[in-house]
Backbone atoms as SQL, in Angstrom:
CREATE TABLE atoms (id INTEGER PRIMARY KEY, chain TEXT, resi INTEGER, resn TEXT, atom TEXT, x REAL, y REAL, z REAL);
INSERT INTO atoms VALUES
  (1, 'A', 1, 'UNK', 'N', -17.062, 7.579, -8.095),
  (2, 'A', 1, 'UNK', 'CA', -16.325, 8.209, -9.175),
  (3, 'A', 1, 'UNK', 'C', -14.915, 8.537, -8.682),
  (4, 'A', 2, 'UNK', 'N', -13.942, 8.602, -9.439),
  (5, 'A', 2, 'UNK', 'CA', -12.182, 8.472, -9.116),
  (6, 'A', 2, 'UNK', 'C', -12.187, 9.414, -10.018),
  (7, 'A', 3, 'UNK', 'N', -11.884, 10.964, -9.724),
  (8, 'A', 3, 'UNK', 'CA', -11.093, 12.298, -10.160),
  (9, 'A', 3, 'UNK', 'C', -9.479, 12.418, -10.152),
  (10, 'A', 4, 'UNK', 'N', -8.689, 12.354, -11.219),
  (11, 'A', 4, 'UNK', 'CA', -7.330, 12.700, -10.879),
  (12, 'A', 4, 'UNK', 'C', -6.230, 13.916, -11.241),
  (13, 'A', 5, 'UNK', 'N', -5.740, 14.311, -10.523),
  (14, 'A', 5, 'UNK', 'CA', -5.037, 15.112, -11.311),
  (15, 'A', 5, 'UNK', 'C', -5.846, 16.479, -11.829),
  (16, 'A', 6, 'UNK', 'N', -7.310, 16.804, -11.884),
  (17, 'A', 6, 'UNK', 'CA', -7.455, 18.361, -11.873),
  (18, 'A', 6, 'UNK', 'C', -6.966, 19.351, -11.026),
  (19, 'A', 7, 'UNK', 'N', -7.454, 20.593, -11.520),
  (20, 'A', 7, 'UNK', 'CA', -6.732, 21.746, -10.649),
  (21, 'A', 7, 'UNK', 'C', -8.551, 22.045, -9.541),
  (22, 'A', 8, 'UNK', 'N', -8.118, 22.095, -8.527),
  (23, 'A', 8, 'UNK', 'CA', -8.643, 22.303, -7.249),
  (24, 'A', 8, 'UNK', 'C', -8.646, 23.112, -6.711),
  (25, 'A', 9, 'UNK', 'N', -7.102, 23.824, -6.800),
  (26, 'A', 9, 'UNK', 'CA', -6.963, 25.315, -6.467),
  (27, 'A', 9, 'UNK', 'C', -5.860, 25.501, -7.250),
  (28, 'A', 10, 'UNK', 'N', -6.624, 27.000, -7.590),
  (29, 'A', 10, 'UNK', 'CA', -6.309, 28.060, -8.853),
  (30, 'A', 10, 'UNK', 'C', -4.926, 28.757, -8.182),
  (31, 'A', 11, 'UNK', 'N', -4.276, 28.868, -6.714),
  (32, 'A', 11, 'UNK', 'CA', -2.928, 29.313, -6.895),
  (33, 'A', 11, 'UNK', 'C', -1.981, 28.040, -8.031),
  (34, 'A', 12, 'UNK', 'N', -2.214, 26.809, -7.983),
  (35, 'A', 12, 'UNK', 'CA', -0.992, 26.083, -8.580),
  (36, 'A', 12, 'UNK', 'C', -1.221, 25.988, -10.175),
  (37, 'A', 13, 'UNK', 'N', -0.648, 25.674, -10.561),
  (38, 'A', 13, 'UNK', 'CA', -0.519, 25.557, -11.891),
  (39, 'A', 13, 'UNK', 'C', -1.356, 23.977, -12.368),
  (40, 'A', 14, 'UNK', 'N', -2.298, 23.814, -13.122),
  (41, 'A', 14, 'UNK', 'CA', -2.615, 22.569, -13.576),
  (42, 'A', 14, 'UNK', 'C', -1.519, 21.275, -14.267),
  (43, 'A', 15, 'UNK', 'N', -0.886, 21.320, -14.073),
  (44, 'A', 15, 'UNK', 'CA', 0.354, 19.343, -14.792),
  (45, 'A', 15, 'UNK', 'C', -0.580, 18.480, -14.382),
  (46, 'A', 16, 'UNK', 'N', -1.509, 18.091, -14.247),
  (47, 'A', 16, 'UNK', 'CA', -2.301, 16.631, -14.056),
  (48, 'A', 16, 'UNK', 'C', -1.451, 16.065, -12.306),
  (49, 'A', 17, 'UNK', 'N', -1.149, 14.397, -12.789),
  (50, 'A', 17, 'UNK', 'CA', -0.895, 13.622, -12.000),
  (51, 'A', 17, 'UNK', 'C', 0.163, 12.499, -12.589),
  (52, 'A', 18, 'UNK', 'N', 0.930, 12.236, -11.432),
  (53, 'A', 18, 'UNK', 'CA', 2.137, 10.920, -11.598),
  (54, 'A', 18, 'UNK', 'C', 1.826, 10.102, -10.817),
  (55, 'A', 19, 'UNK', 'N', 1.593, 8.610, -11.552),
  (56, 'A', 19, 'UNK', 'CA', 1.090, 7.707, -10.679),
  (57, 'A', 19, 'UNK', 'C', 2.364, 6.528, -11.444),
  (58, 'A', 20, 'UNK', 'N', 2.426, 6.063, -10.283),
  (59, 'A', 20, 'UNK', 'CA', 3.897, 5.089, -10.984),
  (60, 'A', 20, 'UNK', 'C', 2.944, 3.227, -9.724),
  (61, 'A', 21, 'UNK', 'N', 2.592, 2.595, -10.420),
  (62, 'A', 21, 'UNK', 'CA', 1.872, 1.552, -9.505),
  (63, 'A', 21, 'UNK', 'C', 2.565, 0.063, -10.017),
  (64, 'A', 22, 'UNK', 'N', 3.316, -0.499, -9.213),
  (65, 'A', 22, 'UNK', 'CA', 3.542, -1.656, -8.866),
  (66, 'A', 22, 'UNK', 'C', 3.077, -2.639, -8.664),
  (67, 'A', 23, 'UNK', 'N', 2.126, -1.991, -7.149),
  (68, 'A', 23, 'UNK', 'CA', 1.548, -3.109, -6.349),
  (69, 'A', 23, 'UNK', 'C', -0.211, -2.807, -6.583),
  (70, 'A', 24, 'UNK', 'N', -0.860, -2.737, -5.665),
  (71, 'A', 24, 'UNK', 'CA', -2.193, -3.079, -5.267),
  (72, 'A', 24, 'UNK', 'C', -3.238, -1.709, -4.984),
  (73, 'A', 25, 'UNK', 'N', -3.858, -1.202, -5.857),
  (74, 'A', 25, 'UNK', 'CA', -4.967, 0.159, -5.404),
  (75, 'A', 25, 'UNK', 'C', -6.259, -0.057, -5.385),
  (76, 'A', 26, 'UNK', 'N', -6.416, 0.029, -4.318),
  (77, 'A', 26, 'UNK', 'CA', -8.160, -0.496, -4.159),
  (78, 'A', 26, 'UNK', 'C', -8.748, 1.100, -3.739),
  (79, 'A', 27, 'UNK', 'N', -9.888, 1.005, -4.169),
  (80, 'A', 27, 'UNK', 'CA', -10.656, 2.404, -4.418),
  (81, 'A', 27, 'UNK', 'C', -12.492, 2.251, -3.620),
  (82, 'A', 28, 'UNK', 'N', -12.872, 2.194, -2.356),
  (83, 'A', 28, 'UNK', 'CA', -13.972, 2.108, -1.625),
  (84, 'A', 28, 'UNK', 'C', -15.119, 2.790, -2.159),
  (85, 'A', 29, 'UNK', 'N', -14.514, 4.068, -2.683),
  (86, 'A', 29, 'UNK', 'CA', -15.718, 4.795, -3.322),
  (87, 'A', 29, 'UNK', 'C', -15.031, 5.875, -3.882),
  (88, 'A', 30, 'UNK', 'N', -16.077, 7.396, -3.621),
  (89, 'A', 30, 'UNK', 'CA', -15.474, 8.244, -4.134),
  (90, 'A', 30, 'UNK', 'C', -14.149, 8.942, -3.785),
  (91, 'A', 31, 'UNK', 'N', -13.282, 9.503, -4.415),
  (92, 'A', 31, 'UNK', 'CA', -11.923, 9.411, -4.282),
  (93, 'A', 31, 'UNK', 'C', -11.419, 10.827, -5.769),
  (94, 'A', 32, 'UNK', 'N', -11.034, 11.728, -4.811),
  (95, 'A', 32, 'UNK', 'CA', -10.292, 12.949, -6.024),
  (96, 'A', 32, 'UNK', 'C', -9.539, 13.457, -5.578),
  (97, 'A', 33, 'UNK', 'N', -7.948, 13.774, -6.491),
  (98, 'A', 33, 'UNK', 'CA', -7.015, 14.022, -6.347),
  (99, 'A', 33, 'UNK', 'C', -6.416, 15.430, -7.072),
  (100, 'A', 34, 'UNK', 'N', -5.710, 16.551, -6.910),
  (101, 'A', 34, 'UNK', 'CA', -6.038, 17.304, -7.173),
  (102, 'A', 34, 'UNK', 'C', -4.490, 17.102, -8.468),
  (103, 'A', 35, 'UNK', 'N', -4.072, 18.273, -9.381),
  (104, 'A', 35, 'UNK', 'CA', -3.153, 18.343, -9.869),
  (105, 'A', 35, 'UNK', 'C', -1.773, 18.670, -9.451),
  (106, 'A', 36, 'UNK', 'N', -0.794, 18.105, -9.951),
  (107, 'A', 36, 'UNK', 'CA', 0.082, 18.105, -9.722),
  (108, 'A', 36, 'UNK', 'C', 0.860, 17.030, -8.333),
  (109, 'A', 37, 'UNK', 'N', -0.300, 15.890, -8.370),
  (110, 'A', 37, 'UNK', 'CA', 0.155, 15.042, -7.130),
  (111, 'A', 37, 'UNK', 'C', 0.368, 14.046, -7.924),
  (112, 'A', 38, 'UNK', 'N', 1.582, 13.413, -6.906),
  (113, 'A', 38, 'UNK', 'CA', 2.211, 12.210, -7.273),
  (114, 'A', 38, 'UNK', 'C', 1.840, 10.946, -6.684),
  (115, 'A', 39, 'UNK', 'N', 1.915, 9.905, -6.826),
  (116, 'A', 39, 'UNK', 'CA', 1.773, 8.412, -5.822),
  (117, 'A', 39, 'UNK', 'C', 2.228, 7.332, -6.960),
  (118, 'A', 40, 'UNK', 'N', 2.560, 6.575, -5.795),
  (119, 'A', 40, 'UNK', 'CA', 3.925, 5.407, -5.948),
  (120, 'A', 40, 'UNK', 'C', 3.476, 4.731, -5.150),
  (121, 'A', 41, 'UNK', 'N', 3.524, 3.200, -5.423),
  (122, 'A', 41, 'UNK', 'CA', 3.271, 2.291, -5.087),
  (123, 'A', 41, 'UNK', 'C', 3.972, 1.305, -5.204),
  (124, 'A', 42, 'UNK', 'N', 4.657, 0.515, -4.393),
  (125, 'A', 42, 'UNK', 'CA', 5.893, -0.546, -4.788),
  (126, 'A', 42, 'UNK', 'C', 5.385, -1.510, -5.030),
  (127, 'A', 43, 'UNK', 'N', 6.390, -2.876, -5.429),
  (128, 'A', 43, 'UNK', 'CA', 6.143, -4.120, -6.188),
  (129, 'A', 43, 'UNK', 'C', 5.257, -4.673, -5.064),
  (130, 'A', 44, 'UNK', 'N', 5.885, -4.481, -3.503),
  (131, 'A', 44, 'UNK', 'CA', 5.283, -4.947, -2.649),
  (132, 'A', 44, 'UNK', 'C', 4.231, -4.202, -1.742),
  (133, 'A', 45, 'UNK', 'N', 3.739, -2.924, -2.535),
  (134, 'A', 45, 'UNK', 'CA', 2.752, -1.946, -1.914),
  (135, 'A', 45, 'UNK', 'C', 1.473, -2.406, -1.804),
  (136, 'A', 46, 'UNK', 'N', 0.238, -2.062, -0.858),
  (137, 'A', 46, 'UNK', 'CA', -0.976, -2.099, -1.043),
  (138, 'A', 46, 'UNK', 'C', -1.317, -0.825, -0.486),
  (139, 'A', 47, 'UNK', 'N', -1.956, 0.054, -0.573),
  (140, 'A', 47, 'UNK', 'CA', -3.088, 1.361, -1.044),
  (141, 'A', 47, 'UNK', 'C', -4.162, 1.411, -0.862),
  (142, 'A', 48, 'UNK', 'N', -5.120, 1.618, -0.256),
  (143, 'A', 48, 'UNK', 'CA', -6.409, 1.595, 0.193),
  (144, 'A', 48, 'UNK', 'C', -6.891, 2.949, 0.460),
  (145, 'A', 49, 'UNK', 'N', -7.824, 3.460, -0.842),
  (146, 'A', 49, 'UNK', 'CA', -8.719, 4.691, -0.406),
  (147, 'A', 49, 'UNK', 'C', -9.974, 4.111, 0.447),
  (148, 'A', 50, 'UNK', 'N', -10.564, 4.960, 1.463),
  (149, 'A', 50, 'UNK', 'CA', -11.974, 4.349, 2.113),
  (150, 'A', 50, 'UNK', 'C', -12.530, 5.053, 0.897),
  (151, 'A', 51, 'UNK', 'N', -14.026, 5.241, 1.579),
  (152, 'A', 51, 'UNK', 'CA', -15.177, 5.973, 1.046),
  (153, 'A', 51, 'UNK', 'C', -14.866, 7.551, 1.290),
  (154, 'A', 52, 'UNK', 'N', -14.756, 8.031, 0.369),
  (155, 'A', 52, 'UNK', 'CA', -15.105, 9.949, 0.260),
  (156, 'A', 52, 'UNK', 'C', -13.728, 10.010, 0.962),
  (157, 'A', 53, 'UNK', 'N', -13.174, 10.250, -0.460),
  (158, 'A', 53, 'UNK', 'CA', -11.217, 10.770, 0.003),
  (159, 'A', 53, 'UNK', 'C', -11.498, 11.625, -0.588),
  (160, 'A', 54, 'UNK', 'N', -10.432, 12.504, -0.271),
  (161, 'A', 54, 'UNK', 'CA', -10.008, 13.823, -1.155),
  (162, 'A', 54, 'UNK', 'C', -8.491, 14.554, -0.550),
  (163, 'A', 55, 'UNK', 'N', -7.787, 15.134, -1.588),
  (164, 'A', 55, 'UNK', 'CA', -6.440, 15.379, -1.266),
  (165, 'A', 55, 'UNK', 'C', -6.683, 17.092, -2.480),
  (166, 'A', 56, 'UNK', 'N', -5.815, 17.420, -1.864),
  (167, 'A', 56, 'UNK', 'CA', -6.082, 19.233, -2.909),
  (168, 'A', 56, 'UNK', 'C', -4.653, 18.523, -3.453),
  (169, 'A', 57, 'UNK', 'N', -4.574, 20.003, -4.204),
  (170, 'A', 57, 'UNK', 'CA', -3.030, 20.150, -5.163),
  (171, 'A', 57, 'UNK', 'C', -1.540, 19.762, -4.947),
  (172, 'A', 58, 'UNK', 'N', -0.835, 19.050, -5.219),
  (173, 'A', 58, 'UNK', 'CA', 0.376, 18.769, -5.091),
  (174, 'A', 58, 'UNK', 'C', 0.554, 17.713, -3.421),
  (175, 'A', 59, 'UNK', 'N', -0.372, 16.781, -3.852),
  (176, 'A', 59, 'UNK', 'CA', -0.153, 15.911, -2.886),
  (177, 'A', 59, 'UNK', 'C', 0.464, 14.827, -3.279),
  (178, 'A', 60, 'UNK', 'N', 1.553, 14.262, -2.320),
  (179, 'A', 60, 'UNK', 'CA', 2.677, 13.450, -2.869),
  (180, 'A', 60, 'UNK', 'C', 2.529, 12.602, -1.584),
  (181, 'A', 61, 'UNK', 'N', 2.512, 10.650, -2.474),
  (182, 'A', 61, 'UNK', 'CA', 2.322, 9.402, -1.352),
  (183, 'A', 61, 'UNK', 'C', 3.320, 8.589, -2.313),
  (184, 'A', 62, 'UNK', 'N', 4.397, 7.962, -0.934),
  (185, 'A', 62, 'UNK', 'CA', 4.854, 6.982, -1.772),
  (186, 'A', 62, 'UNK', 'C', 4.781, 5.533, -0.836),
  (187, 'A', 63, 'UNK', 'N', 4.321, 4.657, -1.101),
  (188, 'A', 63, 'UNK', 'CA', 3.877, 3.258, -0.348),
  (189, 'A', 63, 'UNK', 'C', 4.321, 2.406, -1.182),
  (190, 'A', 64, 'UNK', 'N', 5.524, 1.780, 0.142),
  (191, 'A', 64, 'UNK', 'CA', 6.366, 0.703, 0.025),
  (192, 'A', 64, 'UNK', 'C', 5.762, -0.156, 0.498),
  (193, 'A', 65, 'UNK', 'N', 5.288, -0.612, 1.977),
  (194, 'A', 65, 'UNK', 'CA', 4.417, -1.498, 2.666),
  (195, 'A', 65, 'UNK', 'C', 2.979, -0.979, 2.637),
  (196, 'A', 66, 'UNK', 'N', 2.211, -0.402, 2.694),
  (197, 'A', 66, 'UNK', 'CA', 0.848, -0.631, 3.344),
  (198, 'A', 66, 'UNK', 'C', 0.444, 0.813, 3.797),
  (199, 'A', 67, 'UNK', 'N', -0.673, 1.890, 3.234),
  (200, 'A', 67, 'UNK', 'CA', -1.062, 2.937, 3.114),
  (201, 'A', 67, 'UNK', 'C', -2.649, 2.657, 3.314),
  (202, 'A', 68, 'UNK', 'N', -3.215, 3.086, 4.315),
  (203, 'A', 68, 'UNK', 'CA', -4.427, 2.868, 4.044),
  (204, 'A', 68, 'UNK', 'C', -5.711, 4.268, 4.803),
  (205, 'A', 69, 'UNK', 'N', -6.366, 4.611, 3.855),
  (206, 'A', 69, 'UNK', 'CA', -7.374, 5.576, 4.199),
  (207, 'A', 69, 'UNK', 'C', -8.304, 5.330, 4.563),
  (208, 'A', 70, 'UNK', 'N', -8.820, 5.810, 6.061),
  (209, 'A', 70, 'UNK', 'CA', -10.725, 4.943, 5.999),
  (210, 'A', 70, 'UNK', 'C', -11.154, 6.072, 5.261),
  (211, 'A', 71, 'UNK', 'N', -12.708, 6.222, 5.559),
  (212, 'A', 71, 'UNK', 'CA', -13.844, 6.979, 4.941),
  (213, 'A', 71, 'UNK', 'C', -13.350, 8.369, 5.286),
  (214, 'A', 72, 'UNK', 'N', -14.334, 9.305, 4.843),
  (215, 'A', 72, 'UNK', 'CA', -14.207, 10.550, 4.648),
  (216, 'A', 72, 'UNK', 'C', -13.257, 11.302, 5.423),
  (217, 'A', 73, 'UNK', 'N', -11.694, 10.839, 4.688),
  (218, 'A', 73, 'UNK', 'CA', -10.787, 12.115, 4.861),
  (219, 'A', 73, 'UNK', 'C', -10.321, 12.724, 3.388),
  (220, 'A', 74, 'UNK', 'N', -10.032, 14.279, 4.170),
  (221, 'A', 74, 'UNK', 'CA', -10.038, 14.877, 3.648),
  (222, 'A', 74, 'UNK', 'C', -7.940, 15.466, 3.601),
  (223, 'A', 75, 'UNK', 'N', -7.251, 15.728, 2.756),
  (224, 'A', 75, 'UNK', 'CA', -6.178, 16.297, 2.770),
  (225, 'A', 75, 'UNK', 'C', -6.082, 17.552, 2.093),
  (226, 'A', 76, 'UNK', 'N', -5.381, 18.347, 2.683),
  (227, 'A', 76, 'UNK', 'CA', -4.818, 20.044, 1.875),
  (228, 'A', 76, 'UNK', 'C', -3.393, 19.612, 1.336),
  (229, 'A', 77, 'UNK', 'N', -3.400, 20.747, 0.503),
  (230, 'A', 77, 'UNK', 'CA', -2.317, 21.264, -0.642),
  (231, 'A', 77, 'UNK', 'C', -1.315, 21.052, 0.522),
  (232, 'A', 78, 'UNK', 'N', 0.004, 20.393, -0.851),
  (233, 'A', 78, 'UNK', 'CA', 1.285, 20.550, -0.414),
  (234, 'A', 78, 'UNK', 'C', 1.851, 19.346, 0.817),
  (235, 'A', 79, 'UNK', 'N', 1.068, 18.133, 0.178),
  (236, 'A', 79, 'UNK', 'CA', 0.620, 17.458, 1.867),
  (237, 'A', 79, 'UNK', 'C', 2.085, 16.033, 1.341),
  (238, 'A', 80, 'UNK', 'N', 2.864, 15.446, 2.011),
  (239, 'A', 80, 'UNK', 'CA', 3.381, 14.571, 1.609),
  (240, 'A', 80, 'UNK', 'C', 3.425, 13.473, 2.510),
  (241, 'A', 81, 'UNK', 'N', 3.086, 11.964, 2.307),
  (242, 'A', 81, 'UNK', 'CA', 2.821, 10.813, 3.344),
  (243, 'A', 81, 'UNK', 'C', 3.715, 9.686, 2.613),
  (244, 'A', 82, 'UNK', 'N', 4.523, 8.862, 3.950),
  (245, 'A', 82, 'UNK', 'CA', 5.193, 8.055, 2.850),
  (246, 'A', 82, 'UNK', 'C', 5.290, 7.113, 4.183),
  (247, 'A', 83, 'UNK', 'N', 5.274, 5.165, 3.853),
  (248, 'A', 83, 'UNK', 'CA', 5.070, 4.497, 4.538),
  (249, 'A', 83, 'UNK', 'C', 6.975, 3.800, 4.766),
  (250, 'A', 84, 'UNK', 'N', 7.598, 4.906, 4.583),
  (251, 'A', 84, 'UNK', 'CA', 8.964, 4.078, 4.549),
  (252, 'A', 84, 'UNK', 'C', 10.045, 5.663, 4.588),
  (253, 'A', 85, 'UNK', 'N', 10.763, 5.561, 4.812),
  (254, 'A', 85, 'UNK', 'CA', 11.812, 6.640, 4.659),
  (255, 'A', 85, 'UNK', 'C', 13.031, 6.608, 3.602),
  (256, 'A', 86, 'UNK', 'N', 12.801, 5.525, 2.778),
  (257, 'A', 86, 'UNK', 'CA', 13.210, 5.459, 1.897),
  (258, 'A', 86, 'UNK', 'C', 14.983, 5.248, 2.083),
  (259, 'A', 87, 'UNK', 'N', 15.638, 5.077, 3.309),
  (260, 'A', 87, 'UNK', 'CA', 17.078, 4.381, 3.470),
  (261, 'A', 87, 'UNK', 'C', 17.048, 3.277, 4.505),
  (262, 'A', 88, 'UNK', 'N', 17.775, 2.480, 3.489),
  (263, 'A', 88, 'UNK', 'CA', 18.439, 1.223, 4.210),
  (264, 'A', 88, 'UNK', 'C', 18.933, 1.361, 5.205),
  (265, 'A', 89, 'UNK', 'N', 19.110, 0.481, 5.604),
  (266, 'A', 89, 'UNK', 'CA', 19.729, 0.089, 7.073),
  (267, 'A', 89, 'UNK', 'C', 20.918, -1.089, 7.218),
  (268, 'A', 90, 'UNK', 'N', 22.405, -0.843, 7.424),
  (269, 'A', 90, 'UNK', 'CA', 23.201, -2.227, 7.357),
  (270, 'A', 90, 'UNK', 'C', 23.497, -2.239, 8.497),
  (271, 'A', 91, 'UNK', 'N', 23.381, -4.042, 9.023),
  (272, 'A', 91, 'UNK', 'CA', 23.871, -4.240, 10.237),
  (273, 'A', 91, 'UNK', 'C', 25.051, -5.084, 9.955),
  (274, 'A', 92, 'UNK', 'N', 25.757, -4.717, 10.759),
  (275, 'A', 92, 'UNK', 'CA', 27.356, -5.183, 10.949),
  (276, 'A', 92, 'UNK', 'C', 27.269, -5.537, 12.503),
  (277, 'A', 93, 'UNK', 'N', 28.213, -6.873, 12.384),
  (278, 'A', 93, 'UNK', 'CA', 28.671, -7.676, 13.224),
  (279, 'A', 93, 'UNK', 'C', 29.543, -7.795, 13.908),
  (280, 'A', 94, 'UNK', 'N', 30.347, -7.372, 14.878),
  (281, 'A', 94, 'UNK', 'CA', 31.403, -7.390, 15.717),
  (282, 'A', 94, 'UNK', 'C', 31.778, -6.077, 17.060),
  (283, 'A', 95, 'UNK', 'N', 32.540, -6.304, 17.368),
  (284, 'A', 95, 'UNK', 'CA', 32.967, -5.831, 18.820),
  (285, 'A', 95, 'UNK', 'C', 32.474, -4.459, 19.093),
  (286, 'A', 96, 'UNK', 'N', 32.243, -3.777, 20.123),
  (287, 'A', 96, 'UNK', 'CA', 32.059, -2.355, 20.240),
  (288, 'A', 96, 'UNK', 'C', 32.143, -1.155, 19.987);
């Protein structure tokens, strides 16, 4: 069973969940997410819950390349994981 977006714990406020998916979410088994968490997934993302995930309230993932969970972990409130840092990089060519 896949839970999303309830409230888990009663300090935060219930808003559900933002899921913005691009690429690829594969789901092993059971898997619940609490409210107010976000995840992003790019054109070129893949996502992998194992078996028996769980994340509390206001957990925020954003996967550009490749995110992957084995079996039974567990995450707390306020938790944020991201497979990229989100700035470019320019390389320039010449002298010292």
């Amino acid at each position: 069973m896949i839970k999303m977006g309830f409230n888990l714990v009663p300090l935060y406020r219930d808003t559900g969940i933002m899921i913005q998916n691009d690429g690829i979410v594969k789901f092993e088994g059971k898997c619940t997410i609490g409210s107010g968490s976000s995840i992003s997934v790019s054109h070129k993302g893949m996502l992998s819950f194992g078996k028996r995930f769980g994340a509390s309230a206001e957990f925020h993932l954003a996967c550009y390349n490749e995110v992957v969970f084995r079996d039974n972990v567990l995450i707390g409130y306020e938790c944020l994981m991201m497979d990229n840092d989100m700035h470019s990089l320019k390389y320039v060519n010449g002298g010292g």
